[in-house]
PQR file with spaces between the fields and no chain letter, atoms N, CA, C, O and H, PARSE charges and radii, in Angstrom:
ATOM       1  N    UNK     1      46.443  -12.100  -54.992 -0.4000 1.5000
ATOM       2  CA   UNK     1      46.284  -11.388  -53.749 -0.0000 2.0000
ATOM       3  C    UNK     1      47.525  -11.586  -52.885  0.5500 1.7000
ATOM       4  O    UNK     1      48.305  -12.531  -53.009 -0.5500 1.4000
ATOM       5  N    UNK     2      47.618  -10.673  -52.065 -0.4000 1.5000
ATOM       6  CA   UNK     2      49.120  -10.612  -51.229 -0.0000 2.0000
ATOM       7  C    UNK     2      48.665  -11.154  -49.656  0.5500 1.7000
ATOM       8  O    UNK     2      47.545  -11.232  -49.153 -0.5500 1.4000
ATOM       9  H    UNK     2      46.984   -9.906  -51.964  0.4000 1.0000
ATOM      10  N    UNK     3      49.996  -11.488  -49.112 -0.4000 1.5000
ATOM      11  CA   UNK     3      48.925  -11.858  -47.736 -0.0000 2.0000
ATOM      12  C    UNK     3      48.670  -10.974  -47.071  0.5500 1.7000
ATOM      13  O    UNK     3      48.281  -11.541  -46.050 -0.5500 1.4000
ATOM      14  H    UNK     3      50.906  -11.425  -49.521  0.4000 1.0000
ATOM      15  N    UNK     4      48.570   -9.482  -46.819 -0.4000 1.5000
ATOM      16  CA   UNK     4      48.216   -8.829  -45.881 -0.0000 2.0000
ATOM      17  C    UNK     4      46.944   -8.640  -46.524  0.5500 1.7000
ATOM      18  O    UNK     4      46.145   -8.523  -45.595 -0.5500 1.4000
ATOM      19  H    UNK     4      48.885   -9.021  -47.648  0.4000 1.0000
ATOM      20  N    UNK     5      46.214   -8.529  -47.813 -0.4000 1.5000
ATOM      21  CA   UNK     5      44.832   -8.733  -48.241 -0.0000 2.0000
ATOM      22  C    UNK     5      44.101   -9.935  -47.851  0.5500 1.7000
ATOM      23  O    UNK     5      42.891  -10.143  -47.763 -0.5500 1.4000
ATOM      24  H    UNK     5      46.863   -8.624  -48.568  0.4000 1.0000
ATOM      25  N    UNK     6      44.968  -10.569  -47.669 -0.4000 1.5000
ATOM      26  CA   UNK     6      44.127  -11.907  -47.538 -0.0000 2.0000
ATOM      27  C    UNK     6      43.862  -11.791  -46.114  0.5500 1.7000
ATOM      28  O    UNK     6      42.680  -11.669  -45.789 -0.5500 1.4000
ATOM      29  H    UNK     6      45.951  -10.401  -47.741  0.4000 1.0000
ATOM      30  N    UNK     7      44.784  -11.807  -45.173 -0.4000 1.5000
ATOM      31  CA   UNK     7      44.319  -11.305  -43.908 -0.0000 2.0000
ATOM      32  C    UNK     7      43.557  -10.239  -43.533  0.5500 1.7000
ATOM      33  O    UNK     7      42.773  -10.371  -42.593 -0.5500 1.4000
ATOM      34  H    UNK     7      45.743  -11.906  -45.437  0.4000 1.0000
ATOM      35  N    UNK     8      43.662   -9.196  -44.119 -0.4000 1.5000
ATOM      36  CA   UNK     8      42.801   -8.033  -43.759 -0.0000 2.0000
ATOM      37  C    UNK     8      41.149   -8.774  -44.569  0.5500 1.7000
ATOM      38  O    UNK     8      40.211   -8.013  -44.806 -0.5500 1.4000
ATOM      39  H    UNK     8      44.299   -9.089  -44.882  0.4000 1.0000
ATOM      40  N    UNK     9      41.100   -9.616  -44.748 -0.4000 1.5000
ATOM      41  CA   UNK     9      39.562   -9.791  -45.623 -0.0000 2.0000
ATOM      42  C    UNK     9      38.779  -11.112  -44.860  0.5500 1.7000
ATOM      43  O    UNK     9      39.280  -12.224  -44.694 -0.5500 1.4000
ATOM      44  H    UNK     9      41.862  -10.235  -44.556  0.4000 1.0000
ATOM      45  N    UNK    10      37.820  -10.808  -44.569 -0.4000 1.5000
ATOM      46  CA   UNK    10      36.531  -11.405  -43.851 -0.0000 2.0000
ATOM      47  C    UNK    10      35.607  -12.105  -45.112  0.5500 1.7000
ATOM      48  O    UNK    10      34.974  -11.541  -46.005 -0.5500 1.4000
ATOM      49  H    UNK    10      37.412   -9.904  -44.704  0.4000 1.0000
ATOM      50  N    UNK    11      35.788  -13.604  -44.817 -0.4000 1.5000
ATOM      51  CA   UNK    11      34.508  -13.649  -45.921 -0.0000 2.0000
ATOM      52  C    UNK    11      33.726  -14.445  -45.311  0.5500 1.7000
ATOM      53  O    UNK    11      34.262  -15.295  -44.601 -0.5500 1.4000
ATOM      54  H    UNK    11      36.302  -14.063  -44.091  0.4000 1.0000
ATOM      55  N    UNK    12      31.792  -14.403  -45.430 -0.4000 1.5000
ATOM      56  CA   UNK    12      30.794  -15.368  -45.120 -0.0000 2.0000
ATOM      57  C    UNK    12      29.909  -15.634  -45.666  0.5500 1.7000
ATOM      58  O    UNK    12      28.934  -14.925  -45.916 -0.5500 1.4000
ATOM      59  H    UNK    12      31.357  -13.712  -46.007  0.4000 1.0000
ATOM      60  N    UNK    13      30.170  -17.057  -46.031 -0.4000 1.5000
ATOM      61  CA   UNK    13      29.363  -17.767  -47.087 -0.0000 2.0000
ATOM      62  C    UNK    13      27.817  -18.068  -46.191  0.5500 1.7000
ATOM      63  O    UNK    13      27.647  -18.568  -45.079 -0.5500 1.4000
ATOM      64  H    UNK    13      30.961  -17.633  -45.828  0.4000 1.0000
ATOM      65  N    UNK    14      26.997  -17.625  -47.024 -0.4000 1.5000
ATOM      66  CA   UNK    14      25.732  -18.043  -46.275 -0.0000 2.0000
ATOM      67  C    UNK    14      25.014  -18.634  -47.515  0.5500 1.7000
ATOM      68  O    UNK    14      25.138  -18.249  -48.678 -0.5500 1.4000
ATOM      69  H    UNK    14      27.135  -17.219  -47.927  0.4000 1.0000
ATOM      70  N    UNK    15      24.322  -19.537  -47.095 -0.4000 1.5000
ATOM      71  CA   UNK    15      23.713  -20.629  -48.411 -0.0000 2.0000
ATOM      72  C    UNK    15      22.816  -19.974  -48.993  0.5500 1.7000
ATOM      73  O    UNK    15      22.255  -19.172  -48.246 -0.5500 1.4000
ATOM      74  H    UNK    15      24.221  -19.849  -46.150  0.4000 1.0000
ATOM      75  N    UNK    16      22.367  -20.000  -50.287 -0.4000 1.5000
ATOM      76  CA   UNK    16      21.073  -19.832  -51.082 -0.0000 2.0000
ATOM      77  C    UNK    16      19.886  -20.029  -50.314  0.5500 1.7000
ATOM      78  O    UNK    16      19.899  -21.060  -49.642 -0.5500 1.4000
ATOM      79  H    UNK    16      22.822  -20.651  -50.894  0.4000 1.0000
ATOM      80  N    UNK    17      18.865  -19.320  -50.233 -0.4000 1.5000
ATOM      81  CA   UNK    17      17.911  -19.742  -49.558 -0.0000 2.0000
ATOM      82  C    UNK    17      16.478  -18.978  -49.552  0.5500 1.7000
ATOM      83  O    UNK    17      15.507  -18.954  -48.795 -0.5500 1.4000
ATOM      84  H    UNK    17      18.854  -18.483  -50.780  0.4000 1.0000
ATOM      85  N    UNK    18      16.870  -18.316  -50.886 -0.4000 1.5000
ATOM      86  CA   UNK    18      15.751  -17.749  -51.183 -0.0000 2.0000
ATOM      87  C    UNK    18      15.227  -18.397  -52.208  0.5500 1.7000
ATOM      88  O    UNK    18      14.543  -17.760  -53.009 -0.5500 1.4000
ATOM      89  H    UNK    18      17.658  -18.336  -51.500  0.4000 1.0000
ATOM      90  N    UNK    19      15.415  -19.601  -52.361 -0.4000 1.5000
ATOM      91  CA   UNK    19      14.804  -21.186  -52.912 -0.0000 2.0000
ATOM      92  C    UNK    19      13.634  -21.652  -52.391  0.5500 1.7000
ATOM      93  O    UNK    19      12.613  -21.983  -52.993 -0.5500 1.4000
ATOM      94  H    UNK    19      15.970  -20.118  -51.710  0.4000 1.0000
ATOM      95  N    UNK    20      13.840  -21.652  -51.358 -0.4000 1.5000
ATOM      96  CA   UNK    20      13.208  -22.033  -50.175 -0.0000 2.0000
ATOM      97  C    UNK    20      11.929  -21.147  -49.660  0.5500 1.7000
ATOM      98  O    UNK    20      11.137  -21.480  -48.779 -0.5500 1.4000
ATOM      99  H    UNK    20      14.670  -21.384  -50.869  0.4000 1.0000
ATOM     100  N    UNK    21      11.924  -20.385  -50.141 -0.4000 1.5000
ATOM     101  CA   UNK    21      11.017  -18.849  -49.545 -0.0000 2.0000
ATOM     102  C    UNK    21       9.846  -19.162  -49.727  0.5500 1.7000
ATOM     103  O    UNK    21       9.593  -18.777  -50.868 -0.5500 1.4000
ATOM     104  H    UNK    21      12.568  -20.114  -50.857  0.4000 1.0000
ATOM     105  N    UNK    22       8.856  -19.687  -49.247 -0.4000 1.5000
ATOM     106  CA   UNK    22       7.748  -19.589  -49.934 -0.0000 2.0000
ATOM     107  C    UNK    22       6.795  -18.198  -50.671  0.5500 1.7000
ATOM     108  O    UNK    22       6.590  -17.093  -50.169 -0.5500 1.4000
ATOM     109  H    UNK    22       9.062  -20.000  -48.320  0.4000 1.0000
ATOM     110  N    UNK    23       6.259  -18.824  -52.241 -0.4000 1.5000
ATOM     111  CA   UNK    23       5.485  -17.564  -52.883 -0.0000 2.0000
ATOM     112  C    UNK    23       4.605  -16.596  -52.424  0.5500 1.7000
ATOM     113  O    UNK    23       4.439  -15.428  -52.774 -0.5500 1.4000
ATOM     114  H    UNK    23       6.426  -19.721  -52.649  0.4000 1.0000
ATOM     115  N    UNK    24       3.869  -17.540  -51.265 -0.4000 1.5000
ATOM     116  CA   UNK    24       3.067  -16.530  -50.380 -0.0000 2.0000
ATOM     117  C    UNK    24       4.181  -15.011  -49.784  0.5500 1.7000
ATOM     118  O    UNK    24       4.173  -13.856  -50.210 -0.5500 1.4000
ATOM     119  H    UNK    24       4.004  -18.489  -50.981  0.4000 1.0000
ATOM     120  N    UNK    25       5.014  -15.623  -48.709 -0.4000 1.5000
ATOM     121  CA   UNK    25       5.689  -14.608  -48.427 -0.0000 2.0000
ATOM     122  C    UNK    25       6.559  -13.543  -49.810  0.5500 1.7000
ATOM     123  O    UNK    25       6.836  -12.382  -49.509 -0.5500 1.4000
ATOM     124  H    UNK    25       5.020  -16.562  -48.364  0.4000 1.0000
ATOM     125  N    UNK    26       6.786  -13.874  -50.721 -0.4000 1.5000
ATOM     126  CA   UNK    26       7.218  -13.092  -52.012 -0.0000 2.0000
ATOM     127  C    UNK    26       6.203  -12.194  -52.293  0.5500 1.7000
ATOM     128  O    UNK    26       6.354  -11.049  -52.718 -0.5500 1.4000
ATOM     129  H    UNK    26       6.560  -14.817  -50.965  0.4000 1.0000
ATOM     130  N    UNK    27       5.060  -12.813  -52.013 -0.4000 1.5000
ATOM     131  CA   UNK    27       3.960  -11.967  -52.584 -0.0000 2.0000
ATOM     132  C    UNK    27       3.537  -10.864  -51.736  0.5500 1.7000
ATOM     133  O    UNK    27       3.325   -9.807  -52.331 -0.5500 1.4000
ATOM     134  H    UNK    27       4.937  -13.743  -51.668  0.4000 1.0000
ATOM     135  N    UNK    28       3.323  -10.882  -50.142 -0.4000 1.5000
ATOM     136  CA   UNK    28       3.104  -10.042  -49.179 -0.0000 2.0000
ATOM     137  C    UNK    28       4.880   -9.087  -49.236  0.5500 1.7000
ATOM     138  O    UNK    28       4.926   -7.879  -49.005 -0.5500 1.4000
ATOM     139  H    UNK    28       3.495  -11.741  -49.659  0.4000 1.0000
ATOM     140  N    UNK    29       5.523   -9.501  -49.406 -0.4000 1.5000
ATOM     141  CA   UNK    29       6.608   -8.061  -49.631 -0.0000 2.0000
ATOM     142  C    UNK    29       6.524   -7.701  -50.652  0.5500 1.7000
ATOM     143  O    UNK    29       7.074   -6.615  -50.837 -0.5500 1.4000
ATOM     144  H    UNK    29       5.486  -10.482  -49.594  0.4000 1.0000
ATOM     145  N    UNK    30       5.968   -8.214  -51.627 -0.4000 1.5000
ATOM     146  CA   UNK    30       5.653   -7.160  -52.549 -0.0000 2.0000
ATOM     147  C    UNK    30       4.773   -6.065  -52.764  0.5500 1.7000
ATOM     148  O    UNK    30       4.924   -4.925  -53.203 -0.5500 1.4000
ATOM     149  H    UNK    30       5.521   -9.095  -51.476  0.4000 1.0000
ATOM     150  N    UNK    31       3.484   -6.951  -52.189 -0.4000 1.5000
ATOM     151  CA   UNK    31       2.573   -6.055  -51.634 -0.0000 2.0000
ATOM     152  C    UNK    31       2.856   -4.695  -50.367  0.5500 1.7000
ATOM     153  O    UNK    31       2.506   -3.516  -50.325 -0.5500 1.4000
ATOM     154  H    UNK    31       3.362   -7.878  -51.833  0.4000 1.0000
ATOM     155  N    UNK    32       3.488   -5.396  -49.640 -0.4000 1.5000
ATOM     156  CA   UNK    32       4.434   -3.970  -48.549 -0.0000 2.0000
ATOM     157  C    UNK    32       5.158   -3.395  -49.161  0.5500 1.7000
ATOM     158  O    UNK    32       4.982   -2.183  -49.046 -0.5500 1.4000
ATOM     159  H    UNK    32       3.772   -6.354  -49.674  0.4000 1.0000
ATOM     160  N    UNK    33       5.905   -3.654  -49.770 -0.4000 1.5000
ATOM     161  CA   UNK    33       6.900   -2.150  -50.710 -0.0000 2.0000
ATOM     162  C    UNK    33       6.125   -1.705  -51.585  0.5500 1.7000
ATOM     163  O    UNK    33       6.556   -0.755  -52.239 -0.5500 1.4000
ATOM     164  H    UNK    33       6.048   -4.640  -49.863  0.4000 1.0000
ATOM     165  N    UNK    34       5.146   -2.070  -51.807 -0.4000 1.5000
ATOM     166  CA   UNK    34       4.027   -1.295  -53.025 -0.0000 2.0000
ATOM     167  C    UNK    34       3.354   -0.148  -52.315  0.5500 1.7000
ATOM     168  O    UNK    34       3.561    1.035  -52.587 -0.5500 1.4000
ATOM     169  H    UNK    34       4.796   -2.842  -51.275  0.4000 1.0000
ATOM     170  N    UNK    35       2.427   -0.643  -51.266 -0.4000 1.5000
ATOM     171  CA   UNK    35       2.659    0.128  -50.427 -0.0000 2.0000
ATOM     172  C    UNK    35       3.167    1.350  -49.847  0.5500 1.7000
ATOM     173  O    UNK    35       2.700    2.482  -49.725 -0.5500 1.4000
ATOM     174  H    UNK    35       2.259   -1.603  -51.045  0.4000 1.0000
ATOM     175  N    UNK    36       4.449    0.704  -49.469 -0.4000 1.5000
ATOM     176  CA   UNK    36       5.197    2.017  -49.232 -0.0000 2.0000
ATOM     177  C    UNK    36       5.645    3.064  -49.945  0.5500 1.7000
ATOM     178  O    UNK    36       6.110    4.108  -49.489 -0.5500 1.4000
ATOM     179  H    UNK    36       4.829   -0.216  -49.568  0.4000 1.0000
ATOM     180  N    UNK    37       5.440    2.649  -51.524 -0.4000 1.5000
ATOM     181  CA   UNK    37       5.724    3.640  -52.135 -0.0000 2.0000
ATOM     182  C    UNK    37       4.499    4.350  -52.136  0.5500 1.7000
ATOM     183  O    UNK    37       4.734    5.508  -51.789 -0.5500 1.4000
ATOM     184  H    UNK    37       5.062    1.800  -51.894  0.4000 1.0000
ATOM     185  N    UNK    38       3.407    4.190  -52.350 -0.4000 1.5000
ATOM     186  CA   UNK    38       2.326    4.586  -52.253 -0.0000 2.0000
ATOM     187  C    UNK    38       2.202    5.452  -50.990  0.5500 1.7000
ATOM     188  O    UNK    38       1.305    6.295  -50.978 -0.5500 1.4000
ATOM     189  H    UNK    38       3.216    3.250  -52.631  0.4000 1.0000
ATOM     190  N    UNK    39       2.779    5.364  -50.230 -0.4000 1.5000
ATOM     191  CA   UNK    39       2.259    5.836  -49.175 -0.0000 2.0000
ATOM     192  C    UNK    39       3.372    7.351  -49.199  0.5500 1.7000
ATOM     193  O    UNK    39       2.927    8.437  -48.825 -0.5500 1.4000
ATOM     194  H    UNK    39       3.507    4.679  -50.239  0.4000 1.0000
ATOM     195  N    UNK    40       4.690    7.205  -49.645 -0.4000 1.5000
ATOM     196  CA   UNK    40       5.714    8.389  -50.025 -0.0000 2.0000
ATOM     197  C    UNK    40       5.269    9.027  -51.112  0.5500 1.7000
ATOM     198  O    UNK    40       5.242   10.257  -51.129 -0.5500 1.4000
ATOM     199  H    UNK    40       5.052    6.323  -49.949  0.4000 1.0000
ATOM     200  N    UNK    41       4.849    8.264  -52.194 -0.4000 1.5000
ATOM     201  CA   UNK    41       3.725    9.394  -53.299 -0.0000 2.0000
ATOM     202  C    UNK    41       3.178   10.481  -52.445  0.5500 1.7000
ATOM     203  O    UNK    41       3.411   11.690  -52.454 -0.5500 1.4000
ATOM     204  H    UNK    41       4.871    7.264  -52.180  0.4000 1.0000
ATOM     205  N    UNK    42       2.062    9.448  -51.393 -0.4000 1.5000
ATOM     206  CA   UNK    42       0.835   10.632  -50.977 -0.0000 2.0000
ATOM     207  C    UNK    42       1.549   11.751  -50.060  0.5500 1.7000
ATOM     208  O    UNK    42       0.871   12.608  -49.495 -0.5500 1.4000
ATOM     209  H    UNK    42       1.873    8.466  -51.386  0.4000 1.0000
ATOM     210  N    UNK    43       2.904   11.701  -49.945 -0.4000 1.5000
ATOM     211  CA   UNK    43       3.495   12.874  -48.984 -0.0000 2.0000
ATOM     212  C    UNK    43       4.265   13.858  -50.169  0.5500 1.7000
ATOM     213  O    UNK    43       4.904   14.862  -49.854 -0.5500 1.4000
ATOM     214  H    UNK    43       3.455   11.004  -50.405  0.4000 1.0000
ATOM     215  N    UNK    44       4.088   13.383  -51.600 -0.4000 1.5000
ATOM     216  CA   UNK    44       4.995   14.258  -52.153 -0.0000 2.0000
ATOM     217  C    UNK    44       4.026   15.002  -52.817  0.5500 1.7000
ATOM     218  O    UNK    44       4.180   16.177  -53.150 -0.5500 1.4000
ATOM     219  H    UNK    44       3.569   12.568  -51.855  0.4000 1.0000
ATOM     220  N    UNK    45       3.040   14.340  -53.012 -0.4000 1.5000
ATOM     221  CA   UNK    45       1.437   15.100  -53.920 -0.0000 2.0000
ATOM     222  C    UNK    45       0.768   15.469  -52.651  0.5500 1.7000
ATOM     223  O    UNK    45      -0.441   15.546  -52.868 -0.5500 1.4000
ATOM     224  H    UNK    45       2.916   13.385  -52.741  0.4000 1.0000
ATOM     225  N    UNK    46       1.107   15.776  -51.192 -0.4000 1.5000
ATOM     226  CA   UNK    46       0.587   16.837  -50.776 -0.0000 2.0000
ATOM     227  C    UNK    46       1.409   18.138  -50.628  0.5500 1.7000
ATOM     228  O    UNK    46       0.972   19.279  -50.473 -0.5500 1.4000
ATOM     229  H    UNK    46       2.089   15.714  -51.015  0.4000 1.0000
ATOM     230  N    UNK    47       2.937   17.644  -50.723 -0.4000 1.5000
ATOM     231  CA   UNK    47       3.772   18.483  -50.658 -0.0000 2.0000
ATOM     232  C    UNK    47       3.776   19.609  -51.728  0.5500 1.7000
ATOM     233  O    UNK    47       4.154   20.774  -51.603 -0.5500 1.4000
ATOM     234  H    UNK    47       3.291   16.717  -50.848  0.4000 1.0000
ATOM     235  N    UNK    48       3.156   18.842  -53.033 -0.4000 1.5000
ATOM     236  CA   UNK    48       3.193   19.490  -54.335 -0.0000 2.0000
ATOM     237  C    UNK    48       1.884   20.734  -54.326  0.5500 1.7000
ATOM     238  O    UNK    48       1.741   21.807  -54.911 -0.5500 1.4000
ATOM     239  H    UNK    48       2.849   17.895  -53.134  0.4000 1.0000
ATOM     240  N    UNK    49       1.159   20.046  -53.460 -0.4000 1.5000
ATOM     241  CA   UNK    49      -0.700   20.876  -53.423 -0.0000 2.0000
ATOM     242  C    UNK    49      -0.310   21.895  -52.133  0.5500 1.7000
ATOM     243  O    UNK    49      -1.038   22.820  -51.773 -0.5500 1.4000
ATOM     244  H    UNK    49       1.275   19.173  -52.984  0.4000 1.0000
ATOM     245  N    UNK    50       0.598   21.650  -51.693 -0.4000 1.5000
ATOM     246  CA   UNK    50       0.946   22.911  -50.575 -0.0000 2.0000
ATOM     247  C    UNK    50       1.436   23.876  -50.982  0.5500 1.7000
ATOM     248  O    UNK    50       1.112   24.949  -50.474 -0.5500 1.4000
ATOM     249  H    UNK    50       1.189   20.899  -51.985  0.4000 1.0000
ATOM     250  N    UNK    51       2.242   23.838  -51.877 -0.4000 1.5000
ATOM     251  CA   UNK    51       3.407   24.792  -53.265 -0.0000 2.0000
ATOM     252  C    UNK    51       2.338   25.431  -53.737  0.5500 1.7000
ATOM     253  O    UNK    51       2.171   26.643  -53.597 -0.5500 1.4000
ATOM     254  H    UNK    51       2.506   22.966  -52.289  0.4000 1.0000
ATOM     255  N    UNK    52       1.594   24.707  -54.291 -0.4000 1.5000
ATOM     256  CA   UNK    52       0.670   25.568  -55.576 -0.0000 2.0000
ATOM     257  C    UNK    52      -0.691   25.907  -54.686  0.5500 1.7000
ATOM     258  O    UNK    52      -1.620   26.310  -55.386 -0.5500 1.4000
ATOM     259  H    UNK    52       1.730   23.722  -54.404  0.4000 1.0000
ATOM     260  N    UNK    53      -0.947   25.823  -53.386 -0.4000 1.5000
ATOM     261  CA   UNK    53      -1.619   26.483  -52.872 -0.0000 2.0000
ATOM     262  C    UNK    53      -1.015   27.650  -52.460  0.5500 1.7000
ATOM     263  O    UNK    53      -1.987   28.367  -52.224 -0.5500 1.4000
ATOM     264  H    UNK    53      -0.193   25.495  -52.818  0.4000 1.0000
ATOM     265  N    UNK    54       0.156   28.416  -52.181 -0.4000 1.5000
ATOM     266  CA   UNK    54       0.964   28.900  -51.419 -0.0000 2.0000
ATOM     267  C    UNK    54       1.036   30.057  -52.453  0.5500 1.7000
ATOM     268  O    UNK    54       0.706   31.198  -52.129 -0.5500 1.4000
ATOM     269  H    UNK    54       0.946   27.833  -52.372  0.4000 1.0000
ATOM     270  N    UNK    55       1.575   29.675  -53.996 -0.4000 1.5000
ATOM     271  CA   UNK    55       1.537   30.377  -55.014 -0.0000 2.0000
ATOM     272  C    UNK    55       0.378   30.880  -55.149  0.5500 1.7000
ATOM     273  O    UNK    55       0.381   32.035  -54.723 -0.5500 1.4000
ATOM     274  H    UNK    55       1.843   28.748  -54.259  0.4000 1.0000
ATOM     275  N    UNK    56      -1.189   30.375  -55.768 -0.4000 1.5000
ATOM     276  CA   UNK    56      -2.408   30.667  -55.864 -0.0000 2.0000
ATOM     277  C    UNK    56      -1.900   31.722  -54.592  0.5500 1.7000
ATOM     278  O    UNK    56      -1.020   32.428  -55.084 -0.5500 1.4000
ATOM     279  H    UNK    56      -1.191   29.437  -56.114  0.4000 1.0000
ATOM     280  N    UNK    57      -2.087   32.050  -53.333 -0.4000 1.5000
ATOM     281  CA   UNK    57      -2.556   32.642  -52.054 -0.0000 2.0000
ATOM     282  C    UNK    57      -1.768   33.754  -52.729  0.5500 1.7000
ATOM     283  O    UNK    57      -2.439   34.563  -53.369 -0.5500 1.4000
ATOM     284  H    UNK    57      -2.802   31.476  -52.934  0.4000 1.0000
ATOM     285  N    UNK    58      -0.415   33.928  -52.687 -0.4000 1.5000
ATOM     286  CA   UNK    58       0.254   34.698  -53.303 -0.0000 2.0000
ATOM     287  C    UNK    58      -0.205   35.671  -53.865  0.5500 1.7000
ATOM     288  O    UNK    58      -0.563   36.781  -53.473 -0.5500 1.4000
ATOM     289  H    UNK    58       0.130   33.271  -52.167  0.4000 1.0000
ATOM     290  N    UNK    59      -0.161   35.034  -55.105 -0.4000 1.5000
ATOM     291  CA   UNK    59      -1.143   36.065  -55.648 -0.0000 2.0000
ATOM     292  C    UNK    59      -2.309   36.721  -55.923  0.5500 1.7000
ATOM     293  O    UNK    59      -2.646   37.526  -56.791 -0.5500 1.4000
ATOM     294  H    UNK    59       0.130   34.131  -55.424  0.4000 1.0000
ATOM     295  N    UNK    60      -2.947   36.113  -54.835 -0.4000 1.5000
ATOM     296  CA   UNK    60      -4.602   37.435  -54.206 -0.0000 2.0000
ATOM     297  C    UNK    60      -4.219   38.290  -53.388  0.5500 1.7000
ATOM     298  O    UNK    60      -4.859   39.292  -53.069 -0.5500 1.4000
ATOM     299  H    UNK    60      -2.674   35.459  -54.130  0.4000 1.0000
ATOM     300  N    UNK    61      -2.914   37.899  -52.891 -0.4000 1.5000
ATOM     301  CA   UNK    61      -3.191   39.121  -52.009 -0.0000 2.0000
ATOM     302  C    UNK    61      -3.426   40.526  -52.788  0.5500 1.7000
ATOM     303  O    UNK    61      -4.350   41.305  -52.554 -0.5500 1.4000
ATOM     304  H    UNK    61      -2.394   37.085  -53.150  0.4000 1.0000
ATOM     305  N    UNK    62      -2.353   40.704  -53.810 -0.4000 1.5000
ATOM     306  CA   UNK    62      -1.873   41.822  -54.893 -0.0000 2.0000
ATOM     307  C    UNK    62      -1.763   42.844  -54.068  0.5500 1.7000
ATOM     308  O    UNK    62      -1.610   42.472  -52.905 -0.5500 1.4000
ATOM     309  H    UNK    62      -1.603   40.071  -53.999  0.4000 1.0000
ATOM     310  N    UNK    63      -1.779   43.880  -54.202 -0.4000 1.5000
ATOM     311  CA   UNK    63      -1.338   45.194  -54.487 -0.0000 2.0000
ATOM     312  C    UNK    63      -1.736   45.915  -53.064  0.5500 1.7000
ATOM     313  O    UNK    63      -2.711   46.645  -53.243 -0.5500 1.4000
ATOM     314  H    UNK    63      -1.903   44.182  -55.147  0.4000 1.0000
ATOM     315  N    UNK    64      -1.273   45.928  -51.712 -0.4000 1.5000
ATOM     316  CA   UNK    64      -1.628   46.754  -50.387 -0.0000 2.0000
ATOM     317  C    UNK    64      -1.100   48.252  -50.159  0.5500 1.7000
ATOM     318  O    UNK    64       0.076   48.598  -50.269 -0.5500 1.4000
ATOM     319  H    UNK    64      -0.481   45.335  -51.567  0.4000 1.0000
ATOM     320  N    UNK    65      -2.352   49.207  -49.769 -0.4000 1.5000
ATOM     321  CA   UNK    65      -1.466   50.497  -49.892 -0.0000 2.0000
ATOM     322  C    UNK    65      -1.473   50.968  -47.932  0.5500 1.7000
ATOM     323  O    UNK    65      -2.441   50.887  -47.176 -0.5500 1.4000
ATOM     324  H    UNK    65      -3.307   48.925  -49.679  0.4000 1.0000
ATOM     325  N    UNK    66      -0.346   51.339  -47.662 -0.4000 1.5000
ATOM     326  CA   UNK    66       0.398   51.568  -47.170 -0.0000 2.0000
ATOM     327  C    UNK    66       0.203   53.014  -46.493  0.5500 1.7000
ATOM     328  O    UNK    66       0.786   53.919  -47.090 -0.5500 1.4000
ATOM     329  H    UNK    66       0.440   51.405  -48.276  0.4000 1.0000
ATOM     330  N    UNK    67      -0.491   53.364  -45.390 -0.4000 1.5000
ATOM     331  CA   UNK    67      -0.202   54.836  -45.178 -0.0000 2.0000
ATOM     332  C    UNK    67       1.104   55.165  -44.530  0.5500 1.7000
ATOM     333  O    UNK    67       1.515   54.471  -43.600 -0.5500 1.4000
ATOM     334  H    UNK    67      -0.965   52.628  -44.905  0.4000 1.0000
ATOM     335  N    UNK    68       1.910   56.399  -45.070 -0.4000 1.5000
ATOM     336  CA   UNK    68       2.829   56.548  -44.437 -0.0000 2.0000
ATOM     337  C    UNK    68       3.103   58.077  -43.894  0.5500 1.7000
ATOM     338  O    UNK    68       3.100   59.053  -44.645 -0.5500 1.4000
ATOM     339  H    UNK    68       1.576   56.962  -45.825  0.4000 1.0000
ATOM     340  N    UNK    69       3.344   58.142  -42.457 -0.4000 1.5000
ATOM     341  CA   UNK    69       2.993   59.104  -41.452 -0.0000 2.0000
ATOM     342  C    UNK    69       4.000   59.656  -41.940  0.5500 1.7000
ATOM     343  O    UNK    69       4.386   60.738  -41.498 -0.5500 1.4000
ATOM     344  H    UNK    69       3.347   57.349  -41.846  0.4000 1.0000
């Protein structure tokens, strides 16, 4: 490394410490990001039932006739 890299560079050591974590808390974020995905599923499988309701509607309307003056 040259010294203007070395100067231009920031470094911060922060200790290990997810040693320390207790399993309980491992277990409740896991449970919350489970969660949350669960919860972005249920916005994409209504998003999906809005599409194919939209299509279905679509096509009942079929075929409108039109008077023209």
């Amino acid at each position: 490394m040259d010294e203007k890299t070395k100067r231009d560079e920031l470094v911060i050591r922060i200790p290990n410490f997810f040693n320390w974590i207790p399993e309980d808390f491992k277990s409740h974020m896991r449970a919350a990001r489970r969660e949350q995905l669960l919860a972005v599923r249920s916005l994409i499988d209504a998003a999906i039932e809005r599409m194919d309701e939209g299509d279905k509607s679509d096509r009942r309307r079929g075929r409108v006739d039109i008077a023209v003056e």
